[in-house]
Phi, psi and omega in degrees: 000330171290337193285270203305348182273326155332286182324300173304327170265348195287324148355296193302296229254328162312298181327280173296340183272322177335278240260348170301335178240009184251344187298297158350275192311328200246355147318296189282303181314343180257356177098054173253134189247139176004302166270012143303295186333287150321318161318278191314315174297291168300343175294310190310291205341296194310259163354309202272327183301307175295340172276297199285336177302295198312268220307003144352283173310297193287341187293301183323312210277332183237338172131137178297326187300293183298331174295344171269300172000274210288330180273357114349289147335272174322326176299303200276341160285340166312294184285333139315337185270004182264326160293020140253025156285094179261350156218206190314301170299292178287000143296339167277345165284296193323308185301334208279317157329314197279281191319350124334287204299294156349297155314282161021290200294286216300301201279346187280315176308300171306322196296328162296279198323306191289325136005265165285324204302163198260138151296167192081000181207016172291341135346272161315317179316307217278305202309298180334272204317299193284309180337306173309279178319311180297295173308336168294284210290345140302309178294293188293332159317275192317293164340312198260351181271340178274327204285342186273353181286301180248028102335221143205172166311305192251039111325302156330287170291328163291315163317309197290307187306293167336247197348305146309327200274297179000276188307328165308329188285290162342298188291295120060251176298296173246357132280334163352273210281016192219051188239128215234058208278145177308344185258011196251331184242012170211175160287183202235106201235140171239142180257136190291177199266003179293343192318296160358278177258078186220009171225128202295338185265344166301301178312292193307300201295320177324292177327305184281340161297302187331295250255311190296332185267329186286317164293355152257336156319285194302319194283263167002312204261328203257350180297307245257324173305245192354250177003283153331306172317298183300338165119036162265203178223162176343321192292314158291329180291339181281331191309294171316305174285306189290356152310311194278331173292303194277005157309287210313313188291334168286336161296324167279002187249334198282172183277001180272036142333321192262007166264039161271333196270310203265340150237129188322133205274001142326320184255337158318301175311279184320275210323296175324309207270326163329287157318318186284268167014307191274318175297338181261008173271307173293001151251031133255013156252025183243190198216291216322112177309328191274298203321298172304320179271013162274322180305309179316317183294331190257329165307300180321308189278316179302311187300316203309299174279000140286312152010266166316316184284332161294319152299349188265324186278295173324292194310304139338303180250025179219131158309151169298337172322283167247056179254018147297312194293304190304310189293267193000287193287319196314322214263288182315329121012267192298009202226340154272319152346277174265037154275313176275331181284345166277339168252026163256297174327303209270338148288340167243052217335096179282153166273163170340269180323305186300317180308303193299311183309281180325310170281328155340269180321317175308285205315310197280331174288322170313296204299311175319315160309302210296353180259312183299295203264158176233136184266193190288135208226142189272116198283334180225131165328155188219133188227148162260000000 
């Protein structure tokens, strides 16, 4: 049954790297003028943020199996509606629906995985689950530019929608009996929400989620620049980022998976975020092509082992009760994350080097706090 929640999540994340190289184009194909253009591309964030608190909330209350069912559904019905979109404005409506919806899947799916996982190997779980998530982000780009290349954009998104109705159906099936709801094995207590940040392994993740997404804004809005400067064409910028995808994915499939179960994820966290850090201060001082793609690889090897570790921290510190919620906020993090890092770049128009430098130093210094420093840590539970 984890094999289908995998599945289900590698989707979610299928879902969105899909609409990354096509949204643009089908914006403007509908008259969408430069700051629509944007909207529309930046409206899913928001919405999905919002969608991930909310299903936070619904998971504790009702069970990860119906919020993945119905955000499944919903998704794929959703995602269907973009071939009534005739001009900009409904197509902007339209985004905002589908990333409402959308948001829905992801915290209810880890909130299953954390769940399920045996101890001693949750680890390994959160390592598994970024496998997923690292191949949607290998996959779904390509994938949605040759099929919108002899199509269209919403051939795309119907393919994704099929795929989503699917799983629904599936899950559905075989999950029903394998559903473990937080109200059923603790009382039905809600925990507030300042609690969250009244605890240092909460804080940490929240954070490193931010930082870890926030550092993909940036990598996303300024390589493809760096790259151009140099005289190439897109075609190396794609090169590039799936150099750092398929790093990250053999770390997470390969056997060094046990070193998340076997060293504290405190330390996993500094090293990752370290790593991330470091490749982007050295890929704004390098020209060099083999050069840049080594850089991509120690990014690569840093995002594997954060990942995991954000997740390993969350998991740790939150009862199975309220880990809807905490995934909830985990995911909104990450889904504000590379909103602002790609519009902080580009409002205070940094250049490459200046971008790459500025998150760099930002990354290493987090992680140097995540050793250093303790946030407020809650002495007791606190309940409503």
């Amino acid at each position: 049954m984890r094999v289908l929640v995998f599945m289900i999540v590698f989707f979610s994340f299928f879902d969105l790297f899909t609409q990354l190289p096509i949204m643009s184009p089908f914006a403007e194909s509908l008259g969408a003028t430069p700051l629509l253009t944007g909207l529309v591309v930046g409206i899913y964030s928001f919405s999905n943020t919002i969608g991930n608190v909310a299903s936070g909330f619904l998971t504790d209350k009702k069970g990860a199996f119906r919020i993945l069912v119905i955000g499944l559904t919903l998704t794929g019905l959703s995602l269907l509606c973009y071939r009534f979109a005739v001009d900009a404005w409904s197509l902007l409506a339209i985004r905002f629906l589908h990333g409402l919806l959308a948001g829905l899947i992801v915290p209810a799916a880890f909130t299953y995985l954390a769940n399920a996982a045996t101890e001693g190997k949750k680890g390994k779980s959160s390592a598994i689950s970024g496998a997923f998530v690292g191949l949607a982000a290998v996959i779904g780009p390509a994938f949605s530019g040759i099929v919108a290349s002899r199509t269209s954009e919403v051939t795309v998104l119907t393919v994704t929608a099929i795929c989503m109705l699917i799983l629904a159906i599936v899950s559905l099936i075989f999950l029903r009996n394998n559903v473990n709801s937080p109200l059923q094995v603790e009382a039905k207590q809600q925990m507030l929400v300042r609690t969250f940040f009244q605890q240092a392994n909460v804080v940490k993740a929240f954070i490193g989620a931010f930082l870890l997404m926030f550092s993909q804004g940036v990598l996303a809005y300024m390589l493809p620049l760096k790259v151009i400067d140099l005289g190439f064409d897109a075609q190396t910028s794609g090169m590039l980022l799936s150099t750092f995808g398929v790093t990250a994915i053999l770390i997470f499939l390969l056997p060094t998976n046990r070193l998340f179960d076997l060293i504290k994820p405190m330390w996993t966290l500094a090293f990752g975020m370290s790593s991330m850090g470091l490749s982007l201060i050295l890929l704004s001082q390098f020209d060099d092509t083999s050069l840049l793609y080594l850089c991509m690889v120690v990014y690569g090897i840093g995002f594997a082992f954060l990942f995991p570790s954000l997740n390993s921290l969350l998991v740790q510190a939150v009862e199975p009760a309220h880990r809807g919620k905490a995934y909830g906020y985990f995911y909104a993090f990450f889904s504000l994350g590379v909103v602002i890092g790609s519009g902080l770049t580009g409002l205070f128009g940094f250049t490459p080097l200046q971008g790459f430098l500025f998150t760099g130093v930002l990354l290493i210094f987090a992680a140097a706090g995540s050793l250093l420093i303790e946030p407020p840590v809650m002495k007791e539970k606190q309940f409503q």
